[in-house]
Every structure is written in C-alpha cells, then in structure tokens.
MDTraj code that builds the backbone (N, CA, C; nanometers):
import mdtraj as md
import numpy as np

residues = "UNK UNK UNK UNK UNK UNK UNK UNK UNK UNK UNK UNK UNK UNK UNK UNK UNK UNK UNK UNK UNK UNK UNK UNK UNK UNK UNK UNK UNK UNK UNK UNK UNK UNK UNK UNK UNK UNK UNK UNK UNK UNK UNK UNK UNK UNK UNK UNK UNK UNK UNK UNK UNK UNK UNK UNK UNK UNK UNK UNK UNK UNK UNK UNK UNK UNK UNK UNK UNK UNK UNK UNK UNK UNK UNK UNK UNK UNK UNK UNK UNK UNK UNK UNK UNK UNK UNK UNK UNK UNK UNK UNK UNK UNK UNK UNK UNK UNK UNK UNK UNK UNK UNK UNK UNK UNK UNK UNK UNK UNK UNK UNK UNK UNK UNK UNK UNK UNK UNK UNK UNK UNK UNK UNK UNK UNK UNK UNK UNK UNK UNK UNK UNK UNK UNK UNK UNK UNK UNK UNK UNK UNK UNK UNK UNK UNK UNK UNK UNK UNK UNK UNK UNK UNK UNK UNK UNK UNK UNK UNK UNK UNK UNK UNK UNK UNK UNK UNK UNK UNK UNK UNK UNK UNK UNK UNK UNK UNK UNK UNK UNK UNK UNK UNK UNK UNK UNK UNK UNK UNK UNK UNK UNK UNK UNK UNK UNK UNK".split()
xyz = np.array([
    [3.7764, -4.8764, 1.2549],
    [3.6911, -4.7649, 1.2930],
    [3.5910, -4.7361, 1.1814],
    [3.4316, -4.7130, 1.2090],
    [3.3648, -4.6574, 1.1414],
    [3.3548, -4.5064, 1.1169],
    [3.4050, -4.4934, 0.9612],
    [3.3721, -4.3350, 0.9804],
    [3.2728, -4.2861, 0.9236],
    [3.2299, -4.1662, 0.9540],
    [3.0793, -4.0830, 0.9060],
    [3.1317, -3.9835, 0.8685],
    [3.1191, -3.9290, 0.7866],
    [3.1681, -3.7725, 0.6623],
    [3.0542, -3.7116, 0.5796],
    [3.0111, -3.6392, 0.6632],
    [2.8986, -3.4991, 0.6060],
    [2.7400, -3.5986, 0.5537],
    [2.7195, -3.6572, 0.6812],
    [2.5802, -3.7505, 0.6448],
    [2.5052, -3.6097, 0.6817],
    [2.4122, -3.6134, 0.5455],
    [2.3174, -3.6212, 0.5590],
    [2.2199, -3.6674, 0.4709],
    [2.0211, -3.6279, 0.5674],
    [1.9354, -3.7247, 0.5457],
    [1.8205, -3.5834, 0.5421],
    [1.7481, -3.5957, 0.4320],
    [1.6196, -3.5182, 0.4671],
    [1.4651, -3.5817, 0.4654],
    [1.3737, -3.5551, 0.5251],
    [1.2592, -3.5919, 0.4865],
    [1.1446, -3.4511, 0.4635],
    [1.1135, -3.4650, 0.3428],
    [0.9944, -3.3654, 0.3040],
    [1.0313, -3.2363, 0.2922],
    [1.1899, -3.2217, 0.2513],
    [1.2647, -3.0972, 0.2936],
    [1.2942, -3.0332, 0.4301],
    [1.2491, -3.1366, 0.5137],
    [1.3352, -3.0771, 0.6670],
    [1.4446, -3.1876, 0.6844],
    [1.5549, -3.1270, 0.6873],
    [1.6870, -3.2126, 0.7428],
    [1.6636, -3.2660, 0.8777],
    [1.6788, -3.3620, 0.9127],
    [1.7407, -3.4650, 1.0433],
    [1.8774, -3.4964, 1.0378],
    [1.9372, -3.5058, 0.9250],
    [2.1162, -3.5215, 1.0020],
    [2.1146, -3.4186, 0.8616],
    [2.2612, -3.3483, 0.8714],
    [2.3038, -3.2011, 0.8069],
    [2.4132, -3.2032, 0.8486],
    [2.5117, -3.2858, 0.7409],
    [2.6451, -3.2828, 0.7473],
    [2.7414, -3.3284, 0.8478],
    [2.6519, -3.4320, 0.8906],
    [2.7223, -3.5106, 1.0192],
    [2.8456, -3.5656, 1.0034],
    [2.9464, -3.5354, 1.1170],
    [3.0791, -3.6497, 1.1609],
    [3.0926, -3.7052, 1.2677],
    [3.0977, -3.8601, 1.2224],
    [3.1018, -3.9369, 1.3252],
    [3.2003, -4.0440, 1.3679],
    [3.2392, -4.0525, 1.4257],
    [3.3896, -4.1583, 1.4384],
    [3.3202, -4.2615, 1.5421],
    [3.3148, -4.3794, 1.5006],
    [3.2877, -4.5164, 1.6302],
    [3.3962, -4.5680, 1.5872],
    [3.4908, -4.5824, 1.6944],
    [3.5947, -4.6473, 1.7537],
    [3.5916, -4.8005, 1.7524],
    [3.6838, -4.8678, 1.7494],
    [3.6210, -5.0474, 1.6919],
    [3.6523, -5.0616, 1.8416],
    [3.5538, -5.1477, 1.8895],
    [3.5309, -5.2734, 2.0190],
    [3.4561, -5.1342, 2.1272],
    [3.4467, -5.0402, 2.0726],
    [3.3837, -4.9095, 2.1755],
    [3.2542, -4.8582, 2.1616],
    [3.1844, -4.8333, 2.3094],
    [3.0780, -4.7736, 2.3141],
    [3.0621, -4.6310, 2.2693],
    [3.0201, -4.5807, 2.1498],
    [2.9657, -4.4917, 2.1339],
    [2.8056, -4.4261, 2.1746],
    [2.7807, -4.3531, 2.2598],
    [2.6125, -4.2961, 2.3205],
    [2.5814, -4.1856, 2.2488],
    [2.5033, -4.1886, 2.1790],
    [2.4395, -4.1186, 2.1198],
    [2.3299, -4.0090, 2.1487],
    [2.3308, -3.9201, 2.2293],
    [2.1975, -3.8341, 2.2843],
    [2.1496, -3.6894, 2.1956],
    [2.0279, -3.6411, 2.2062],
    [1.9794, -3.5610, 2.1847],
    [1.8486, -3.5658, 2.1589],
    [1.7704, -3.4484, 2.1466],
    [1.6245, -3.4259, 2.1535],
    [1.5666, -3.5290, 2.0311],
    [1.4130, -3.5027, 2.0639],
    [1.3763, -3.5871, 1.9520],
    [1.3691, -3.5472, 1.8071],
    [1.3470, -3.6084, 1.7124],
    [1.3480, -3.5437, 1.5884],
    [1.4618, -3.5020, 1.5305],
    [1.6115, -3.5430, 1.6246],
    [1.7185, -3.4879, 1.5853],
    [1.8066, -3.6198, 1.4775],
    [1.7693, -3.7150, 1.4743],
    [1.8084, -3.7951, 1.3782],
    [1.8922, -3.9180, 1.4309],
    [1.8460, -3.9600, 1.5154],
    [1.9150, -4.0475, 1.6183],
    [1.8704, -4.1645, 1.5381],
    [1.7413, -4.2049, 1.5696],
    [1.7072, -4.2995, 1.5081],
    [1.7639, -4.3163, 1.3210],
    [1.7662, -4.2483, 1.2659],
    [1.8066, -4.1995, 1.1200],
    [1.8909, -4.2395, 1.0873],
    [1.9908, -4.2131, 1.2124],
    [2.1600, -4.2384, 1.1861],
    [2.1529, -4.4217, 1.2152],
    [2.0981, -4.4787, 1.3268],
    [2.1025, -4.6207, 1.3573],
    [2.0500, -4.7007, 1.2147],
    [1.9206, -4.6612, 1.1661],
    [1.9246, -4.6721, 1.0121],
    [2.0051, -4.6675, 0.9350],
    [2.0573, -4.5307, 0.9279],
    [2.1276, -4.5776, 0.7811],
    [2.2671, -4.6444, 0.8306],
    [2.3321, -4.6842, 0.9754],
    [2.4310, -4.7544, 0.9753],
    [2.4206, -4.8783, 0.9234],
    [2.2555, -5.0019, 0.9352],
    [2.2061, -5.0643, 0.9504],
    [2.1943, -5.0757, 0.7934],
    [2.2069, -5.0045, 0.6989],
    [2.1591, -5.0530, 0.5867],
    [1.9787, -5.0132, 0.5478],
    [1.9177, -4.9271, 0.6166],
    [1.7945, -4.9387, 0.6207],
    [1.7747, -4.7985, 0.5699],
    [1.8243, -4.7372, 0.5781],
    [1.8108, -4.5718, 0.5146],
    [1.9517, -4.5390, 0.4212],
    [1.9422, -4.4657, 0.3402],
    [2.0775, -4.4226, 0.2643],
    [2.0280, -4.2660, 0.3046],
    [2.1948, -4.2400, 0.3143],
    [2.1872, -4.0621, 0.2973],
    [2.1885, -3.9898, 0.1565],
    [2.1256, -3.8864, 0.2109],
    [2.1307, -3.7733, 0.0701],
    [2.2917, -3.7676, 0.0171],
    [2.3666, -3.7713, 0.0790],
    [2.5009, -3.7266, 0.0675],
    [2.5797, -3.7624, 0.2079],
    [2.7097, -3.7660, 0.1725],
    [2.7989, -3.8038, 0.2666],
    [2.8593, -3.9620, 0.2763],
    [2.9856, -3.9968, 0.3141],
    [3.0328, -4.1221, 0.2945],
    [3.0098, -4.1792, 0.4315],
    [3.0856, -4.3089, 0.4209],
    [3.0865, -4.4176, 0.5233],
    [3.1619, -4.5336, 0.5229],
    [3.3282, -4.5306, 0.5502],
    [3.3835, -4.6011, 0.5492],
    [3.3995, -4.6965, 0.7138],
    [3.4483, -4.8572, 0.6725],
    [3.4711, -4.8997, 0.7727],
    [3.3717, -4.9816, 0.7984],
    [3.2246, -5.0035, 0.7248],
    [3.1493, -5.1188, 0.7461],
    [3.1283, -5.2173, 0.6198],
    [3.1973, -5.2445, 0.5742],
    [3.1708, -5.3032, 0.4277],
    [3.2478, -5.4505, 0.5085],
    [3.1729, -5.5599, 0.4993],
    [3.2162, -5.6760, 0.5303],
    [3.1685, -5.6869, 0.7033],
    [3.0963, -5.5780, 0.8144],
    [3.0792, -5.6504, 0.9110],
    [2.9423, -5.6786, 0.9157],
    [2.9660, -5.7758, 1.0171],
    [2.7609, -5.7880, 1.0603],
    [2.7456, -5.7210, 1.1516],
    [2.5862, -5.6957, 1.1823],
    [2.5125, -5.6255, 1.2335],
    [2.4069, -5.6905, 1.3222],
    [2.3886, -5.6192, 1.4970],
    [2.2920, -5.6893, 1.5266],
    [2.1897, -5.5525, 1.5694],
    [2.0935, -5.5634, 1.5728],
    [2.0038, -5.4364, 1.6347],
    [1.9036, -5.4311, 1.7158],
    [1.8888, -5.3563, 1.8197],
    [1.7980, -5.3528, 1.9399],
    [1.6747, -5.1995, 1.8430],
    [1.6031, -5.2589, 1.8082],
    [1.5473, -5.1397, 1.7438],
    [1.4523, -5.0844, 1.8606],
    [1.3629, -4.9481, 1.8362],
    [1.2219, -4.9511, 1.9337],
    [1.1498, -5.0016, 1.9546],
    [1.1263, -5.0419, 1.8663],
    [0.9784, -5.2029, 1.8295],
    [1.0214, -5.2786, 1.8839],
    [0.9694, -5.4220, 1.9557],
    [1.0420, -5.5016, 1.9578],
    [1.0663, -5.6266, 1.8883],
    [0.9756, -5.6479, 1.7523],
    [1.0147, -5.7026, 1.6407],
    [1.0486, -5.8610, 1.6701],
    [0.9490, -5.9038, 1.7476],
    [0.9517, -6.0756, 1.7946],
    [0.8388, -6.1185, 1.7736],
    [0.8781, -6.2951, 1.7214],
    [0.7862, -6.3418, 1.6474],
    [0.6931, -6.4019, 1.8296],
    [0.5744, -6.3652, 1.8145],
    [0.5030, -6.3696, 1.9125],
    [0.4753, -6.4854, 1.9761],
    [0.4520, -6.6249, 1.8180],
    [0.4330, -6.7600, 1.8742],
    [0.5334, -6.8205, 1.9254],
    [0.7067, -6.8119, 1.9756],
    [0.7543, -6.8295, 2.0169],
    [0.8356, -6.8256, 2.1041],
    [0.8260, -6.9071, 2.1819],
    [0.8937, -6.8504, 2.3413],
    [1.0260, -6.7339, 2.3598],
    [1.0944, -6.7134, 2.4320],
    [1.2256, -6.6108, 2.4142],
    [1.2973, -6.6831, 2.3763],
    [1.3386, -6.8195, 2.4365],
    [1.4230, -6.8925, 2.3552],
    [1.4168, -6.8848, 2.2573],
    [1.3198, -6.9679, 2.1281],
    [1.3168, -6.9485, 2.0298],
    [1.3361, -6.8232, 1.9715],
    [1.3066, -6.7212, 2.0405],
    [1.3306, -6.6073, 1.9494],
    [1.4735, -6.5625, 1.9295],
    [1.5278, -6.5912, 2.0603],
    [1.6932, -6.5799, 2.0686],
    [1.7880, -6.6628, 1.9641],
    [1.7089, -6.8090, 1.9509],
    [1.7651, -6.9102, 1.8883],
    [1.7764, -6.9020, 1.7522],
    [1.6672, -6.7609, 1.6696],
    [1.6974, -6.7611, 1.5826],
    [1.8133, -6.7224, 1.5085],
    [1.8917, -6.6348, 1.5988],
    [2.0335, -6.5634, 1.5783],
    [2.1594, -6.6501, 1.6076],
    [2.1218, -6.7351, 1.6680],
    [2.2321, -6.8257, 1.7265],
    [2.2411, -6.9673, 1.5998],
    [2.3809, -6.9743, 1.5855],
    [2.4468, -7.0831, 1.5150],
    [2.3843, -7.2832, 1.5816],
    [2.3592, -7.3404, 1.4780],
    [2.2823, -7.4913, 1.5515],
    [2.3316, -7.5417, 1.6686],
    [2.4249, -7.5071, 1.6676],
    [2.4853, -7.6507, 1.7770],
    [2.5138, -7.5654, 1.9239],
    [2.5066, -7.4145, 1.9604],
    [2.4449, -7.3355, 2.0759],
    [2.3850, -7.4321, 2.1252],
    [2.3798, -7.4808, 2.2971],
    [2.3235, -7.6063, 2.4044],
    [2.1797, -7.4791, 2.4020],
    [2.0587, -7.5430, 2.4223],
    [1.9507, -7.4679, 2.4215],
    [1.9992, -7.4100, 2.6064],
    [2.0590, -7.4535, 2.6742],
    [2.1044, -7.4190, 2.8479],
    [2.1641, -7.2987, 2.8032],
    [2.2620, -7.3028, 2.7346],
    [2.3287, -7.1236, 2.6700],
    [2.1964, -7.0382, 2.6978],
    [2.1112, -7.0637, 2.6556],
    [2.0213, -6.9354, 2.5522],
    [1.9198, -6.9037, 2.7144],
    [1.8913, -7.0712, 2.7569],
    [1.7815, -6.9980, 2.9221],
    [1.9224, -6.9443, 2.9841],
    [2.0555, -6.9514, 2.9872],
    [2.1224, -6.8977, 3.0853],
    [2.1584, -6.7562, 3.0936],
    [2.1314, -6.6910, 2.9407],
    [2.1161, -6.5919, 2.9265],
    [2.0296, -6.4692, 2.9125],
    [1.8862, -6.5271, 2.9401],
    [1.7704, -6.4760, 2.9546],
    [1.7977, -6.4842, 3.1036],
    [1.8107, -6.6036, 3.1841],
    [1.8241, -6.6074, 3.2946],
    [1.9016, -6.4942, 3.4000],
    [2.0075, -6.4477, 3.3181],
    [2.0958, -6.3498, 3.3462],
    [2.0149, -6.2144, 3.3440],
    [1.9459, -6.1355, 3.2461],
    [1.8581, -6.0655, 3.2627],
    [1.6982, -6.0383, 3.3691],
    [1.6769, -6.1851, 3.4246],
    [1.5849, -6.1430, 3.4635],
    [1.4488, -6.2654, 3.4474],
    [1.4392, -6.3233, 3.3618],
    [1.3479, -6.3996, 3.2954],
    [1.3388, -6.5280, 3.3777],
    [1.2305, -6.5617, 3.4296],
    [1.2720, -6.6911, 3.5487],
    [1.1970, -6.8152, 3.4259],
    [1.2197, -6.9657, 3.4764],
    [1.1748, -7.0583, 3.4044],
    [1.0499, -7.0476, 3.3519],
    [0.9248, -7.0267, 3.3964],
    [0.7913, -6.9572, 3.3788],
    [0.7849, -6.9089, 3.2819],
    [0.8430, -6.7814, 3.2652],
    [0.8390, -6.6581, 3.1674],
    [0.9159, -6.7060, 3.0546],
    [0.9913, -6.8094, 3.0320],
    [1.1074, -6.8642, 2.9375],
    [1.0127, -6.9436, 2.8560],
    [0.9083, -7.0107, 2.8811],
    [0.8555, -7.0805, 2.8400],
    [0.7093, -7.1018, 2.7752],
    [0.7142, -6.9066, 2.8058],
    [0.5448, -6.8997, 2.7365],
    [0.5719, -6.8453, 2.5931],
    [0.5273, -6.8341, 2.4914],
    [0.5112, -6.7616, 2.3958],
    [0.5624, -6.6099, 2.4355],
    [0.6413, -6.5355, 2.3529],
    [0.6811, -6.4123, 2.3797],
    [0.5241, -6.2750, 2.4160],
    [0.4403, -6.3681, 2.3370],
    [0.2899, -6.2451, 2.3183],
    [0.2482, -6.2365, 2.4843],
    [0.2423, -6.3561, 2.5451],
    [0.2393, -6.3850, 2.6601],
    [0.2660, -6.2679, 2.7440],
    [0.4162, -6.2529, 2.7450],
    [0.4838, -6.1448, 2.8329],
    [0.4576, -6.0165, 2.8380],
    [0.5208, -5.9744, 2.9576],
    [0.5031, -5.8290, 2.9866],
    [0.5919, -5.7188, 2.8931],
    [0.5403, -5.5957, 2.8733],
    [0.6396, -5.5452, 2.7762],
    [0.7642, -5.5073, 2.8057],
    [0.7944, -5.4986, 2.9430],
    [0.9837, -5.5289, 3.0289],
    [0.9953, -5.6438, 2.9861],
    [0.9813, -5.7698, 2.9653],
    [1.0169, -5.9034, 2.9606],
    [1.0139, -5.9265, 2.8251],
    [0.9647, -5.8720, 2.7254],
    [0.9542, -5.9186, 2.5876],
    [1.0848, -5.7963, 2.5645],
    [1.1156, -5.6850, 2.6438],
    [1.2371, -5.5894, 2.6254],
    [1.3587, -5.6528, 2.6276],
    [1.3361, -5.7670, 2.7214],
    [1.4775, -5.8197, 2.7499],
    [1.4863, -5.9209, 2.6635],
    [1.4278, -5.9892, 2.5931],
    [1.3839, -6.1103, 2.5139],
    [1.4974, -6.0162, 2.3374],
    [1.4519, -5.8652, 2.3269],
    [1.5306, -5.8545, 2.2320],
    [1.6675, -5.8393, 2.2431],
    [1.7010, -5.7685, 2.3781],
    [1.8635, -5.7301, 2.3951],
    [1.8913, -5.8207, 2.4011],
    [1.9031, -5.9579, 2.4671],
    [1.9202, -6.0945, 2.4458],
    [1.9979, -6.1790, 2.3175],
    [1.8481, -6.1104, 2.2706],
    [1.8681, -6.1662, 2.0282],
    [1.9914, -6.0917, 2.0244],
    [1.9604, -5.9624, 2.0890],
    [2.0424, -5.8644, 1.9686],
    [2.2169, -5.9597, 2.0556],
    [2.2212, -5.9235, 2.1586],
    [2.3704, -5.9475, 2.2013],
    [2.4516, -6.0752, 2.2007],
    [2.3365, -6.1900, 2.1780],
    [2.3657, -6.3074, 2.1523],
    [2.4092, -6.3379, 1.9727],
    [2.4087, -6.2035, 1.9254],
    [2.4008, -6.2939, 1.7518],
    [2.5659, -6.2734, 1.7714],
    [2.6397, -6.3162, 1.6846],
    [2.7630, -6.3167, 1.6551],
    [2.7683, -6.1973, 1.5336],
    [2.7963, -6.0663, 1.5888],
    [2.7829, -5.9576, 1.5014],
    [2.9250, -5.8592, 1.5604],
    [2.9606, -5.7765, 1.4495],
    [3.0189, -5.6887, 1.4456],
    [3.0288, -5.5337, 1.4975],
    [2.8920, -5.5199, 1.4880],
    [2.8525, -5.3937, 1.5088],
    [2.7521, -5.3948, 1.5830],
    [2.6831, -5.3441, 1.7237],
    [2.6065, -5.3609, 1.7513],
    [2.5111, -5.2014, 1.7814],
    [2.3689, -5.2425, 1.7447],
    [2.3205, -5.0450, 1.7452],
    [2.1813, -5.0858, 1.8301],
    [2.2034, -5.0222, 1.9438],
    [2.0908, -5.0047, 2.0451],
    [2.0467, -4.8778, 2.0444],
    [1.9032, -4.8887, 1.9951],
    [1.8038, -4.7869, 1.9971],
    [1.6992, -4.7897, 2.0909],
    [1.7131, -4.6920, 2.1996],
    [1.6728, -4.6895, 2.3378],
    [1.5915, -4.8476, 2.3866],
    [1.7568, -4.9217, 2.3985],
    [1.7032, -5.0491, 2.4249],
    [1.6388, -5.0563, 2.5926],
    [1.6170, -4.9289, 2.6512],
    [1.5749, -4.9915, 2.8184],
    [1.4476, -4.9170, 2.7972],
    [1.3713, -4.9033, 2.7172],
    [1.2344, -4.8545, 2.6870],
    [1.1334, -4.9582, 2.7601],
    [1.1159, -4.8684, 2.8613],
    [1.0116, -4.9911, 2.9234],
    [1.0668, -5.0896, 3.0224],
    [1.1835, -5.0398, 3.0763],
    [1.2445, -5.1833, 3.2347],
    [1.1745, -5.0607, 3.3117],
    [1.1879, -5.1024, 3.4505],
    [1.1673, -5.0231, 3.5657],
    [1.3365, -5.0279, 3.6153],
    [1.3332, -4.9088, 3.7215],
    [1.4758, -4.9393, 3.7764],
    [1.5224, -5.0545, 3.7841],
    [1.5042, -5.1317, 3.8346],
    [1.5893, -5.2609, 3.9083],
    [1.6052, -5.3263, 3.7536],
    [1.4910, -5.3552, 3.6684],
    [1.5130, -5.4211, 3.5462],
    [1.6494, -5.3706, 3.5033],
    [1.6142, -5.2385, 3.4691],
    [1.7241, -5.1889, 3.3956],
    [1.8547, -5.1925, 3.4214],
    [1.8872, -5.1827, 3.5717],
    [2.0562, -5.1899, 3.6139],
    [2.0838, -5.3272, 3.5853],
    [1.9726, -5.4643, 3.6453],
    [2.0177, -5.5924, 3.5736],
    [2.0858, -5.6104, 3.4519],
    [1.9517, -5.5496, 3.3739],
    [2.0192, -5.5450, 3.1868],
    [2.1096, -5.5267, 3.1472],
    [2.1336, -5.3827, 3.2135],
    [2.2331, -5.3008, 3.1521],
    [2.4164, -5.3435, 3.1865],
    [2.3861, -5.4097, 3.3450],
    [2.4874, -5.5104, 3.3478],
    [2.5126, -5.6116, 3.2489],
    [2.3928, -5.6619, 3.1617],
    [2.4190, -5.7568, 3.0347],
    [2.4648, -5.7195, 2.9575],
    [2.4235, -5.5593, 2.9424],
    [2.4388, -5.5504, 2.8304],
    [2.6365, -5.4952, 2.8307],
    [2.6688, -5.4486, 2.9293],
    [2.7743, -5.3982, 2.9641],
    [2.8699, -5.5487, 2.9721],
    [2.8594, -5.6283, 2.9879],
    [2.9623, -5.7314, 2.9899],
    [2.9297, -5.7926, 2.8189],
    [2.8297, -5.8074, 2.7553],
    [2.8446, -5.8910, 2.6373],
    [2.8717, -5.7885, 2.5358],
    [2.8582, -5.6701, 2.5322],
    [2.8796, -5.5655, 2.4287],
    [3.0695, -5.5058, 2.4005],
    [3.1177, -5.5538, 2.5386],
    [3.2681, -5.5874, 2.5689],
    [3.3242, -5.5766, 2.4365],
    [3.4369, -5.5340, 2.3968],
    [3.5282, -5.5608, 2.2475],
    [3.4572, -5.5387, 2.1438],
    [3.3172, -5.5172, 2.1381],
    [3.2254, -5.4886, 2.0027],
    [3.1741, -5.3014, 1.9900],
    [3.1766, -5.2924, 1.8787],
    [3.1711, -5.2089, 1.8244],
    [3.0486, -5.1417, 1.8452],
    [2.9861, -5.0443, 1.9448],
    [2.8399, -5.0231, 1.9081],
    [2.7873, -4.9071, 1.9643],
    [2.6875, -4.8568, 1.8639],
    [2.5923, -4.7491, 1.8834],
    [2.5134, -4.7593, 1.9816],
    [2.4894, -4.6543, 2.0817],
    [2.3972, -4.6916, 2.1765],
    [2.3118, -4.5386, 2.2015],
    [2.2016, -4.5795, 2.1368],
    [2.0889, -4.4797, 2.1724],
    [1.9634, -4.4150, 2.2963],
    [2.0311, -4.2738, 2.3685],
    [1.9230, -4.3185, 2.4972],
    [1.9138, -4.1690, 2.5043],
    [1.8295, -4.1210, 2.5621],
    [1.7880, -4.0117, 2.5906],
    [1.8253, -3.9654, 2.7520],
    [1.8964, -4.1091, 2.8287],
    [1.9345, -4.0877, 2.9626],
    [2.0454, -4.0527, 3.0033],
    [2.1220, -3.9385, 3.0673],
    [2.2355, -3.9192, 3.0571],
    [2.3044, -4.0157, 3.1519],
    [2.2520, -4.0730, 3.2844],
    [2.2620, -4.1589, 3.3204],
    [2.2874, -4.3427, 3.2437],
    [2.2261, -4.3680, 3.1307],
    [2.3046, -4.4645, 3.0878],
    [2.3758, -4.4556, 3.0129],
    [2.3996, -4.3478, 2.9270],
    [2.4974, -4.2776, 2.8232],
    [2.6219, -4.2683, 2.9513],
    [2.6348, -4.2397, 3.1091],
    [2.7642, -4.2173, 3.1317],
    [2.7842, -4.3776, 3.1973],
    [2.7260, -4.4777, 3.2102],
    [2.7136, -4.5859, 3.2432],
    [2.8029, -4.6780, 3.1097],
    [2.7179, -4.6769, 3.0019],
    [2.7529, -4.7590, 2.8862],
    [2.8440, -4.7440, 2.8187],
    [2.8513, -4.5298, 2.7965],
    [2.9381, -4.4647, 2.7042],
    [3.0919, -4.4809, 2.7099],
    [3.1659, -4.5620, 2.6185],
    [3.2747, -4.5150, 2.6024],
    [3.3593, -4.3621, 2.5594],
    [3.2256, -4.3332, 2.4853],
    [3.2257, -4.1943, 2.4039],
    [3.0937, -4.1239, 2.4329],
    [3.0854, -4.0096, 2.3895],
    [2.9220, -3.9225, 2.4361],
    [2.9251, -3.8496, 2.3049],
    [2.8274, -3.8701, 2.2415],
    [2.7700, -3.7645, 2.1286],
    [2.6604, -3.7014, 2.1356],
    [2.6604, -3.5671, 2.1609],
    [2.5378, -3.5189, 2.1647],
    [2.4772, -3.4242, 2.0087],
    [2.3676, -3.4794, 1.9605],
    [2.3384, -3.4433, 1.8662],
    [2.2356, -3.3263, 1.8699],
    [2.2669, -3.1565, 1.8007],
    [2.1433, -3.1078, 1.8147],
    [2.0787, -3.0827, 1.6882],
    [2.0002, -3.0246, 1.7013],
    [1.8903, -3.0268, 1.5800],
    [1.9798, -2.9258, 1.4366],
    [1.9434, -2.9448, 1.2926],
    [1.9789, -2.9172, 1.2285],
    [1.9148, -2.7559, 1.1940],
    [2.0069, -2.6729, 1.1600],
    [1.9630, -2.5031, 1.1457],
    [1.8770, -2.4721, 1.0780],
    [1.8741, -2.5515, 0.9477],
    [1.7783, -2.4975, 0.8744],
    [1.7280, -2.5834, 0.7849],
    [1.6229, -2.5571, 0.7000],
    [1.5725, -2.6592, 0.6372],
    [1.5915, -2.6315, 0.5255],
    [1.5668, -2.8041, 0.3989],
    [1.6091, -2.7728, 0.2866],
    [1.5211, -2.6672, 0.1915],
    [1.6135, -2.5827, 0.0979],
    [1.5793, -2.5056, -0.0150],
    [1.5419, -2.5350, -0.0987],
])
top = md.Topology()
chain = top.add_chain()
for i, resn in enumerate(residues, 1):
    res = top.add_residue(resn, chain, resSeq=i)
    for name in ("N", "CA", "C"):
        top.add_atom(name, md.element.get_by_symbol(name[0]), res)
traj = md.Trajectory(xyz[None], top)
C-alpha cells in the first residue's frame, strides 16, 4: 500500500494540497475527484516523482515503476502509435501485440499507420492510454485520461482501460462521477484547501 501523511504543496503562498491523507490500496483503483485548482494534478506529480511536497511523507513507493497518462499527450509526433507504444514495451513484444492493442481501443489499420501528428485528438488520446497501460509498471496514474473521446470512444477505452489496469495499483483522475463509479475501486473527493499560506 501507498501511503500519503500530511502532503502538502504550495505555490506562491496559496496551498493546493494542506495536509493530505491518502491510502492507495496495492492492485486497486483509487478515483480521485474534485474542483479545479484543488491539487489533483499536484498530487499525480508528486506521486510521479515530478513535484516534492513542502512537508509530509510517503511510504510504499520506493522500488516501483511508474506509468502515466498525463493531460498533454506527450507523443513523439513522427511516429506512428505503434512506435510510440513500442517505446515502453520490452524488444522481443510481436509488433501484432502492440496493433492488437490499439486495435482493442478503437484505432483501425489506417490510423495505426500514419504518424501520430496525423491523428485526431480522440485517436492520439488512445495512442497514450495504450503507452501508458502497455508499459510493465507498478503504479499506474491517469490524469483525466478520456479528455477528448466522445461517448462511444470512451466506454470502448475505458473497457481497456478496466481490464489491463486489473491487479495494478493506480490513481485515476476525472472530474466525471460517472467514470470515478465505473473505474473506482475507492472514491476520493478532494476539496479546496481553507486557507492560504502565512
């Protein structure tokens, strides 16, 4: 289990997390909701190694890996989804693995095979949950990874994402209460911090 003990994070003297506790359960969906500005993104950071807190511990990740569905979608443009998938994946992965799993989302032969810049911004969406769920990681932290499907995209996905996220450990960030009761093993709702720093 990952634990969280009195995180917090300020910027410019306004707090975004203020003494946070957080428990993620190992192989369990944790959903993460609340308004904006409340430190959602903050917290997927500093699980990630990408932000440190002002204060507060964090036991329980020292030795795992990490894969991440950030907002951006952070793909190298000259290369198809495959390739972009392929970069997370170990050599000897059959390149048939990697279209069968784009394939699973949504992505027909066509779309597999153009440059990622090519695509639509639903199709370059699914191109990251893909990376992210295909790496061989420990922890996995989705930050409003259905930004941009339309319905039908999204129940596809989210079926992906719901069978490969199985036994793994992971943060899942959405503002929908609808996929928070879909994905969530757990529900956290985060609200804004009282006051700002002195």
């Amino acid at each position: 289990m990952i634990r969280l003990r009195g995180i917090t994070k300020a910027y410019g003297g306004q707090h975004v997390l203020d003494g946070l506790d957080l428990d993620l359960p190992d192989g369990r969906v944790t959903a993460v909701m609340g308004p904006n500005g409340v430190g959602k993104t903050t917290l997927a950071r500093i699980l990630l190694g990408l932000e440190t807190p002002d204060a507060g511990t964090i036991d329980g990740l020292a030795g795992l890996s990490c894969a991440a569905v950030f907002q951006e979608d952070r793909l190298c443009g000259q290369l198809t989804a495959a390739g972009n998938v392929a970069l997370v994946l170990e050599r000897r992965t059959p390149p048939s693995a990697v279209h069968a799993e784009l394939a699973a989302v949504g992505l027909d032969a066509e779309s597999r095979a153009k440059p990622v810049r090519e695509l639509s911004g639903g199709q370059r969406r699914r191109v990251v949950i893909v990376r992210a769920l295909a790496a061989d990681a420990d922890l996995l932290v989705l930050d409003e990874p259905f930004k941009g499907l339309d319905a039908t995209g999204r129940d596809l996905v989210m079926a992906h994402v719901r069978a490969r996220s199985a036994g793994r450990t992971t943060l899942f960030i959405t503002h929908d209460p609808g996929e928070a009761e879909q994905l969530g093993d757990q529900l956290i709702h985060l609200d804004p911090p009282t006051a700002d720093v002195r």
